[in-house]
Biotite code that builds the C-alpha atoms (Angstrom):
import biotite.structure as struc

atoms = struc.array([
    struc.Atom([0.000, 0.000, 0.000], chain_id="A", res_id=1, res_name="UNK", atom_name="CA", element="C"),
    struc.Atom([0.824, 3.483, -0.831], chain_id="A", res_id=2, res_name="UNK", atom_name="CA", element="C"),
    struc.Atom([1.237, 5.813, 2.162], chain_id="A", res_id=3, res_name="UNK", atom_name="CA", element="C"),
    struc.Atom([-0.060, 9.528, 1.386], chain_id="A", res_id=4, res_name="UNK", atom_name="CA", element="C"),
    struc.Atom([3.517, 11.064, 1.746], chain_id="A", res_id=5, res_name="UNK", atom_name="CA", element="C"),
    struc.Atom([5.008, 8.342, -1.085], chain_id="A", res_id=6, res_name="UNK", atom_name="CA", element="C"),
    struc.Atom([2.011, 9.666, -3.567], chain_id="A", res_id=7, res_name="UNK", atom_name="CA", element="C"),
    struc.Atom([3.205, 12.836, -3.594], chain_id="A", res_id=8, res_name="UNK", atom_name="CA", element="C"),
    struc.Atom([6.301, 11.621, -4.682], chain_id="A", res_id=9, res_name="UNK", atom_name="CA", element="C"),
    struc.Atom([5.094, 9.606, -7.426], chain_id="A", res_id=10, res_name="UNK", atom_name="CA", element="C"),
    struc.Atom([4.466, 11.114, -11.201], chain_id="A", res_id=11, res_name="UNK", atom_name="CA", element="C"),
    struc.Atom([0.656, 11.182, -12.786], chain_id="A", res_id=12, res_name="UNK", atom_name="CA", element="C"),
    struc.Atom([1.316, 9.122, -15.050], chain_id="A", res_id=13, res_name="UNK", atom_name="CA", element="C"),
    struc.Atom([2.845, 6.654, -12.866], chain_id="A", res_id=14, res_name="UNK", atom_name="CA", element="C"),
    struc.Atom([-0.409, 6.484, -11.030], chain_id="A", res_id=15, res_name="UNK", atom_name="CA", element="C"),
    struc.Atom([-2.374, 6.355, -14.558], chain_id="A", res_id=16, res_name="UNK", atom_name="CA", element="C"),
    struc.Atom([-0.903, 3.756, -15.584], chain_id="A", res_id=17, res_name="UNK", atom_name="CA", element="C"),
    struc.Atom([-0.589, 1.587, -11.849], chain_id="A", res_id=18, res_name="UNK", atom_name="CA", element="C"),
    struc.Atom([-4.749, 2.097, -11.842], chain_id="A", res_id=19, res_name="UNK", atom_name="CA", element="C"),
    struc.Atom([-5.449, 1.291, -15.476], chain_id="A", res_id=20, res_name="UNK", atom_name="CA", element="C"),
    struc.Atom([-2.980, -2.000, -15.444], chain_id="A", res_id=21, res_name="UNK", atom_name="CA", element="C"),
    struc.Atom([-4.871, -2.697, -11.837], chain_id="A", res_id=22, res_name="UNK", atom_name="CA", element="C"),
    struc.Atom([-8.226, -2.510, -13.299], chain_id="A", res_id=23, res_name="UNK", atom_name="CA", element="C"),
    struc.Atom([-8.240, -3.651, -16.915], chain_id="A", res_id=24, res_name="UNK", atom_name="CA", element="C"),
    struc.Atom([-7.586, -7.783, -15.483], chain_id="A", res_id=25, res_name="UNK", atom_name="CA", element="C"),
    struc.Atom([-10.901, -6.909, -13.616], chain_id="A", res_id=26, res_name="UNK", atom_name="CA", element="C"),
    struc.Atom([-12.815, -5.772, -16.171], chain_id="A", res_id=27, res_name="UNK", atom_name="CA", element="C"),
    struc.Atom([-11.930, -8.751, -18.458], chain_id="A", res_id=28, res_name="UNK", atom_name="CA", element="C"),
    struc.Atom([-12.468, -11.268, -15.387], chain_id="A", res_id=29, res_name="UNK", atom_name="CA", element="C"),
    struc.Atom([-16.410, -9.683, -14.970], chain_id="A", res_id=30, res_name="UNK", atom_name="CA", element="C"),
    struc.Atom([-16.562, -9.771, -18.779], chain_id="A", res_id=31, res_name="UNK", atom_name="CA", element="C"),
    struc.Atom([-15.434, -13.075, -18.848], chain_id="A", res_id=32, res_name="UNK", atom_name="CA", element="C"),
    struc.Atom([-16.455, -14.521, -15.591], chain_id="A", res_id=33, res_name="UNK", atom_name="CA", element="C"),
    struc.Atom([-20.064, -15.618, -17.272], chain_id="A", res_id=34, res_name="UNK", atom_name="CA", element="C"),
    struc.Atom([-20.561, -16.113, -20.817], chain_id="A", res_id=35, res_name="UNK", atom_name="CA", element="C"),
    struc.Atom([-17.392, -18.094, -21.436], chain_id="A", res_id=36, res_name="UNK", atom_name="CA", element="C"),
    struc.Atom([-18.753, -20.747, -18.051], chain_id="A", res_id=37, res_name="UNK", atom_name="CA", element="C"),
    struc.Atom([-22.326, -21.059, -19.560], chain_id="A", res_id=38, res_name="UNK", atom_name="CA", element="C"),
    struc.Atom([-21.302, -21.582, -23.291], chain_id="A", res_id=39, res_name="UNK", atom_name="CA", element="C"),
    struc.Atom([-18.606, -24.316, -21.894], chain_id="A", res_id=40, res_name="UNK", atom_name="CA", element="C"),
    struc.Atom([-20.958, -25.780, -19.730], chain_id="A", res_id=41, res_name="UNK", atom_name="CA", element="C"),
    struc.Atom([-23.823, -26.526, -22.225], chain_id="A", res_id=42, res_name="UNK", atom_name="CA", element="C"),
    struc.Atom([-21.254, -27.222, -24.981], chain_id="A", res_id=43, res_name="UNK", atom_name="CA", element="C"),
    struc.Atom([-19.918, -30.116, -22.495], chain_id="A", res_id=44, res_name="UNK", atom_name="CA", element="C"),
    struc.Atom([-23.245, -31.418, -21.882], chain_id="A", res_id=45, res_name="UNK", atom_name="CA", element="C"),
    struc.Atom([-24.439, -31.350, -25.671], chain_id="A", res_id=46, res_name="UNK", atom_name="CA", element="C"),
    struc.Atom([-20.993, -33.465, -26.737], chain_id="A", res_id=47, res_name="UNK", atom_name="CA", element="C"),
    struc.Atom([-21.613, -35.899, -23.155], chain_id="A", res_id=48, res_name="UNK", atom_name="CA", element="C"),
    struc.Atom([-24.985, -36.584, -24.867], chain_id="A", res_id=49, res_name="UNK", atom_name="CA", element="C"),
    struc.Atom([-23.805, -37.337, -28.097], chain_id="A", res_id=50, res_name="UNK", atom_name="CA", element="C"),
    struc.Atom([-20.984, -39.745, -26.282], chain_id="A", res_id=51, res_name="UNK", atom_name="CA", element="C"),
    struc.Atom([-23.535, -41.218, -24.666], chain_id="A", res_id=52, res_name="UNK", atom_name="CA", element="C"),
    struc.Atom([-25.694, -41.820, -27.488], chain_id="A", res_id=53, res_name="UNK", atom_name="CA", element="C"),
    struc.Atom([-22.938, -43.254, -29.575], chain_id="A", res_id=54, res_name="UNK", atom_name="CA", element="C"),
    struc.Atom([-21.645, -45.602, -26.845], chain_id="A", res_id=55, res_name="UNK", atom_name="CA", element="C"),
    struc.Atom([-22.191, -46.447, -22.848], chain_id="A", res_id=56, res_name="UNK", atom_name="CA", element="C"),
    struc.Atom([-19.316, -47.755, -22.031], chain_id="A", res_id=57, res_name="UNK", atom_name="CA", element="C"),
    struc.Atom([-17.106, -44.368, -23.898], chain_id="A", res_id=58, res_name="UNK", atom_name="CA", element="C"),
    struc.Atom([-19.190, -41.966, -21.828], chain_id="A", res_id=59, res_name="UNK", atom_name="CA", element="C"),
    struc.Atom([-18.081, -44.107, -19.022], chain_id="A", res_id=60, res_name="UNK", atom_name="CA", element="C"),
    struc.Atom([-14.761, -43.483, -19.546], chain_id="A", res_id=61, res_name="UNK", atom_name="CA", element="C"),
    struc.Atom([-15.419, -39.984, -20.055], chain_id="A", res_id=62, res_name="UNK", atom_name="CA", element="C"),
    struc.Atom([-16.737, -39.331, -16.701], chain_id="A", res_id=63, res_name="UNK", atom_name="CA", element="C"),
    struc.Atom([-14.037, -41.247, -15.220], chain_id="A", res_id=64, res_name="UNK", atom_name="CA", element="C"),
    struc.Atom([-12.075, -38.212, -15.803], chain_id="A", res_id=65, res_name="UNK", atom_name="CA", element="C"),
    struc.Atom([-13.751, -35.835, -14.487], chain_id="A", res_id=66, res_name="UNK", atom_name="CA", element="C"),
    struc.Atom([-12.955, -36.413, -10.657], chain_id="A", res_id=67, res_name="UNK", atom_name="CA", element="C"),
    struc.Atom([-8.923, -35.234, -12.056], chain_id="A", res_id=68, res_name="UNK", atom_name="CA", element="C"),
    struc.Atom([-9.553, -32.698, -13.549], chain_id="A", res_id=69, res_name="UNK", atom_name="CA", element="C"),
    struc.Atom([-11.978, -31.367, -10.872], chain_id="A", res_id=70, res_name="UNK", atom_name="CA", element="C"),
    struc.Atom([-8.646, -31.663, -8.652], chain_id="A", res_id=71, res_name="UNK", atom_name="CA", element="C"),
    struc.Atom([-6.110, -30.470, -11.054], chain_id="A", res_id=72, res_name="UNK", atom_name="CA", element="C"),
    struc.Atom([-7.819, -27.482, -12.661], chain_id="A", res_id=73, res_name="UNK", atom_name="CA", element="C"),
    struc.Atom([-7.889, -26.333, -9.487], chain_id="A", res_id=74, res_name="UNK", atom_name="CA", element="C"),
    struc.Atom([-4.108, -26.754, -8.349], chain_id="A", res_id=75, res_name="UNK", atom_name="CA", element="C"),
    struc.Atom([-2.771, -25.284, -12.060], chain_id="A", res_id=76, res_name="UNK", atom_name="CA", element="C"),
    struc.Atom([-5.233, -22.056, -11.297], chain_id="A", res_id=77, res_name="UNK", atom_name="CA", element="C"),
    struc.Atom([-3.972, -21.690, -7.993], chain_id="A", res_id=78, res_name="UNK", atom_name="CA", element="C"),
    struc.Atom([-0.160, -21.861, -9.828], chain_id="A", res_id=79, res_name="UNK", atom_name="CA", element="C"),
    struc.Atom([-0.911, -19.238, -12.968], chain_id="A", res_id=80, res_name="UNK", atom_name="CA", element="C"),
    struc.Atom([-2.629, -16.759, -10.127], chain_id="A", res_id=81, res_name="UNK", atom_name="CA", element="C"),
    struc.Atom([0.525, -17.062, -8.161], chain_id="A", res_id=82, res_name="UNK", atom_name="CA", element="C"),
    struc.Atom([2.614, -16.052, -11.004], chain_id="A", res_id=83, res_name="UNK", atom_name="CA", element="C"),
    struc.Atom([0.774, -13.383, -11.956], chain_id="A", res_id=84, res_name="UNK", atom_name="CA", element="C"),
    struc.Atom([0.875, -11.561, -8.560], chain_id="A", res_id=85, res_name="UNK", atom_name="CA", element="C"),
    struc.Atom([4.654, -11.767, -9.081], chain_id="A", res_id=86, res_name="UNK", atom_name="CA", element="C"),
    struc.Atom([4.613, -10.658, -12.509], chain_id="A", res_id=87, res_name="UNK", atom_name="CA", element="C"),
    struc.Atom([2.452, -7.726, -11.441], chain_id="A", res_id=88, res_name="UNK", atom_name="CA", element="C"),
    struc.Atom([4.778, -7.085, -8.734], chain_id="A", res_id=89, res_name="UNK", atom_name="CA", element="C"),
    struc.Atom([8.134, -7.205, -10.862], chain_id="A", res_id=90, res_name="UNK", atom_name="CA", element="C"),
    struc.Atom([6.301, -4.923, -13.114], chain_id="A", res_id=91, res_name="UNK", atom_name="CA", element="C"),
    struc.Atom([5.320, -2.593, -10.027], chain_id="A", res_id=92, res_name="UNK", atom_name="CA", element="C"),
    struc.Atom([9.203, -2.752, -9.163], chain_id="A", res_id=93, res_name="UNK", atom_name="CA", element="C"),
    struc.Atom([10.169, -2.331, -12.546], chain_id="A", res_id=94, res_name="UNK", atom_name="CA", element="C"),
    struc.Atom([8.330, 1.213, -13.493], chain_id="A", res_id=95, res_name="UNK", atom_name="CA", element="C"),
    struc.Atom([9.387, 2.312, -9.625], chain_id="A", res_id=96, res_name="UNK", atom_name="CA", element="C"),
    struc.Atom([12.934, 2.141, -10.855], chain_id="A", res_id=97, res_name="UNK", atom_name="CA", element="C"),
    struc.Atom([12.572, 3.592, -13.995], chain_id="A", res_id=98, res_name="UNK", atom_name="CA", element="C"),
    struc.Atom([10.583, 6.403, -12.744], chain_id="A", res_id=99, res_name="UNK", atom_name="CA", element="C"),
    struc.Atom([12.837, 6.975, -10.063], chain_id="A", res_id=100, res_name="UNK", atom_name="CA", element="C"),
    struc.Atom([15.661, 7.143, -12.629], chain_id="A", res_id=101, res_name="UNK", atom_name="CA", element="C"),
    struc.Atom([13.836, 9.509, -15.107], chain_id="A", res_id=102, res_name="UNK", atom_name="CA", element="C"),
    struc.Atom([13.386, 11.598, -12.166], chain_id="A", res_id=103, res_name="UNK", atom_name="CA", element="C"),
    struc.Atom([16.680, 11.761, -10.917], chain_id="A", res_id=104, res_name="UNK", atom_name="CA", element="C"),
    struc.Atom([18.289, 11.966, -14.421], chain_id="A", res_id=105, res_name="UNK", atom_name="CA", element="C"),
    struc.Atom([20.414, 14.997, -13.218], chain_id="A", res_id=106, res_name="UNK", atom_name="CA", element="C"),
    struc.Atom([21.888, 12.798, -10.111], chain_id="A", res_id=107, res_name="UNK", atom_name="CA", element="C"),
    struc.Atom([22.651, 9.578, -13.181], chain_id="A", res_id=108, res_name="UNK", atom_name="CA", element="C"),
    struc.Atom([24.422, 12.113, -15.366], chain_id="A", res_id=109, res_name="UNK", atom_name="CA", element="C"),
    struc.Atom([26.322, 13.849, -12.769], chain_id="A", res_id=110, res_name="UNK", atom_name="CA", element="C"),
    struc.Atom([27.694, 10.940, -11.011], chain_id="A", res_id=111, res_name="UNK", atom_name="CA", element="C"),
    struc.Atom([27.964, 9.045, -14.549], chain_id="A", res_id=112, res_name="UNK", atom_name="CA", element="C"),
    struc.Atom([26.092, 5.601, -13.551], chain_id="A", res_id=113, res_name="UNK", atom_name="CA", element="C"),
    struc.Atom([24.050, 5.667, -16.850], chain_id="A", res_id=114, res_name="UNK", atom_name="CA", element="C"),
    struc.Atom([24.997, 2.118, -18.123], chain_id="A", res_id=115, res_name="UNK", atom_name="CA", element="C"),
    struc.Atom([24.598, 1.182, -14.544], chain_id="A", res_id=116, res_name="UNK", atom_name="CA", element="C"),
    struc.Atom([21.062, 2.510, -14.321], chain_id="A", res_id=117, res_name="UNK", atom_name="CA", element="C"),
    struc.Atom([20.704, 0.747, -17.912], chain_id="A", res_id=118, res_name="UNK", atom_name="CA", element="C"),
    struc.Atom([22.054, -2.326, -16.865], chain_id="A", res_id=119, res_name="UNK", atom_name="CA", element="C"),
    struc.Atom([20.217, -2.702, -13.926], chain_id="A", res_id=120, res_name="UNK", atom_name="CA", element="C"),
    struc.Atom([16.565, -1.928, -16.124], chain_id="A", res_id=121, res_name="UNK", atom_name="CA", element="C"),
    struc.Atom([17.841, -4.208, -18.703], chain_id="A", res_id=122, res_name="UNK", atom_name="CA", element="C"),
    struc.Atom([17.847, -7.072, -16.162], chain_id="A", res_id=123, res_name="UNK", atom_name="CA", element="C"),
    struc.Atom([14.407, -6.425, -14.453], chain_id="A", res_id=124, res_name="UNK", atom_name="CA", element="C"),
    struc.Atom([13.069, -6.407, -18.133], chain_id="A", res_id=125, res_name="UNK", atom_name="CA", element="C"),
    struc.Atom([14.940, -9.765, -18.699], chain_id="A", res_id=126, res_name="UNK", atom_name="CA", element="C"),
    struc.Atom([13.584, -11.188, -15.549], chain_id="A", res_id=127, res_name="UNK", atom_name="CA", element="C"),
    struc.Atom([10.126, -9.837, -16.752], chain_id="A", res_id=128, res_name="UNK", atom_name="CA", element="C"),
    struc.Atom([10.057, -11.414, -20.372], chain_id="A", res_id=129, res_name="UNK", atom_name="CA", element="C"),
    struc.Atom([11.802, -14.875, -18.257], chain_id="A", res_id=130, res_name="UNK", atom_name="CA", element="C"),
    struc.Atom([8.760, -14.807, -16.193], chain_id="A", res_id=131, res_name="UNK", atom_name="CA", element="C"),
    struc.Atom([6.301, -14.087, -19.088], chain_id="A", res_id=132, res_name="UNK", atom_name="CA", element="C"),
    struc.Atom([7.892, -16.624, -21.637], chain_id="A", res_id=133, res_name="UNK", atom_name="CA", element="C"),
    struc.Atom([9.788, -19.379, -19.939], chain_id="A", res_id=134, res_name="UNK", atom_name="CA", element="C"),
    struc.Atom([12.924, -18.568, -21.394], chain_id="A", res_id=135, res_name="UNK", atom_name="CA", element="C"),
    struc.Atom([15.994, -18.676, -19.405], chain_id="A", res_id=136, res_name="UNK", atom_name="CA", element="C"),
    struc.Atom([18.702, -16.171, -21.655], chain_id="A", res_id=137, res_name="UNK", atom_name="CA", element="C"),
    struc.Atom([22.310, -16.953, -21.257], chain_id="A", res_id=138, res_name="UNK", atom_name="CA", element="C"),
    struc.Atom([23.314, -14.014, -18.819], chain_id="A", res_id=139, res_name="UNK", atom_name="CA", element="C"),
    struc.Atom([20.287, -14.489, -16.541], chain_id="A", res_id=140, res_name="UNK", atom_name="CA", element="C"),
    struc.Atom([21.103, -14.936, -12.665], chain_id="A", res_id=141, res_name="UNK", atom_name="CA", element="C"),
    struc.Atom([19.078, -18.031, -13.020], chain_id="A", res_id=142, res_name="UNK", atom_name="CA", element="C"),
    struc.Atom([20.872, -19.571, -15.499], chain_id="A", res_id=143, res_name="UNK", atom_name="CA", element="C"),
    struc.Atom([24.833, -20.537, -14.317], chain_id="A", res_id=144, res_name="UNK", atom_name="CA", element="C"),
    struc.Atom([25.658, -21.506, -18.186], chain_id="A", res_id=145, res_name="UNK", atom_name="CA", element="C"),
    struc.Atom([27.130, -19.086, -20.345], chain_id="A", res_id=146, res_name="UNK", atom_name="CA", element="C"),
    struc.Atom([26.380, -19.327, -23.144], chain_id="A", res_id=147, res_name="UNK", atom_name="CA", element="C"),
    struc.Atom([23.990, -16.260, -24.962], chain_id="A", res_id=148, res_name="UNK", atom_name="CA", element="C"),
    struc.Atom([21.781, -18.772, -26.527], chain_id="A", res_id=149, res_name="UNK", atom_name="CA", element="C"),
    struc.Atom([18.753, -18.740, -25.765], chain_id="A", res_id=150, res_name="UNK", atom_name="CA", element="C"),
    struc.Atom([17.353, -21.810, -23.832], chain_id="A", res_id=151, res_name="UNK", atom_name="CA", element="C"),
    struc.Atom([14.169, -23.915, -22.770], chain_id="A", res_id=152, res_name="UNK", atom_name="CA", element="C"),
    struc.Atom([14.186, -23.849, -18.548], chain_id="A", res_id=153, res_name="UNK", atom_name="CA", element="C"),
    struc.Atom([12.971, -26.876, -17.068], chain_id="A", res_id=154, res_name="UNK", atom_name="CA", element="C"),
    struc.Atom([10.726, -29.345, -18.462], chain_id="A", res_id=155, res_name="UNK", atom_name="CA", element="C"),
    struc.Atom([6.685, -29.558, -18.302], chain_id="A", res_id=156, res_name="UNK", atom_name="CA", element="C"),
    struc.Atom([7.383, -33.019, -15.967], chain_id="A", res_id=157, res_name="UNK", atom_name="CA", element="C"),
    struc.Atom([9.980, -31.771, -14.248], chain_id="A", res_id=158, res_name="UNK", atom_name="CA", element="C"),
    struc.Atom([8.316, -28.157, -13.432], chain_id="A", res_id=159, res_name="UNK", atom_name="CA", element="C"),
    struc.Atom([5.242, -30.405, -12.724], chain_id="A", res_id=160, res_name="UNK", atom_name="CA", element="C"),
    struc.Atom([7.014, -32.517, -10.262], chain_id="A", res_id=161, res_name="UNK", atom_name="CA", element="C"),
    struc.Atom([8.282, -29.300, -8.851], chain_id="A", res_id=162, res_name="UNK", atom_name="CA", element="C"),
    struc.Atom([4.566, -27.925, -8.084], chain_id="A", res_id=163, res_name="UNK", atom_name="CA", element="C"),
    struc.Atom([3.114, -31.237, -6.732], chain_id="A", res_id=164, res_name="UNK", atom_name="CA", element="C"),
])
């Protein structure tokens, strides 16, 4: 939370842009939240009753599945929410440090930390894009190889074996 002395420190835009990247997830989650549910829903029970007009023992197996994937949807939700308070949170960091550096471009110049201040942005956008793609690049913290190549991180099992 924002305390009333830090928001006079921060830029207009700055709080334009926290709001509008705050609110726009909420307004596609109510736009979203019932039409996409109800057309799913029916379209599941119109192919379940052509399943089980075709065959008995196929439906069968069809609803055999169900009980996972009423326990895994949950758990991968849970995962892909938790990521995307952190991604919204490295973003949060991310235009703090640039906005702190555009305002104290005087203080970068003087002192004559620009690649510093550059260096240091470049890797909070690189661990932005690693968290939004996958990716692990070549000079990432996270990665100990060297090489500049760009590389897969871990696999879908082994990530998987990770969450469980």
């Amino acid at each position: 939370m924002v305390s009333p002395v830090d928001i006079s420190q921060i830029v207009a835009d700055e709080i334009i842009q926290m709001i509008n990247s705050e609110v726009e997830p909420l307004g596609g989650f109510f736009g979203e939240a019932f039409s996409p549910p109800l057309f799913q829903g029916s379209y599941l029970l119109v192919i379940f009753g052509f399943i089980l007009s075709e065959s008995l023992v196929l439906a069968g197996a069809a609803v055999m599945f169900y009980p996972l994937q009423f326990y895994l949807i949950p758990k991968l939700q849970r995962k892909v929410n938790l990521l995307s308070k952190q991604r919204v949170r490295l973003v949060r960091s991310l235009s703090e440090r640039i906005g702190e550096t555009v305002s104290g471009v005087q203080e970068v110049h003087a002192h004559n930390t620009a690649r510093f201040e550059l260096a240091e942005d470049s890797r909070r956008l690189g661990e932005s894009f690693r968290r939004a793609t996958g990716f692990n690049c070549g000079n990432s913290s996270s990665n100990s190889s060297t090489t500049r190549s760009i590389t897969r991180g871990r696999s879908f099992p082994t990530q998987l074996a990770a969450f469980w």
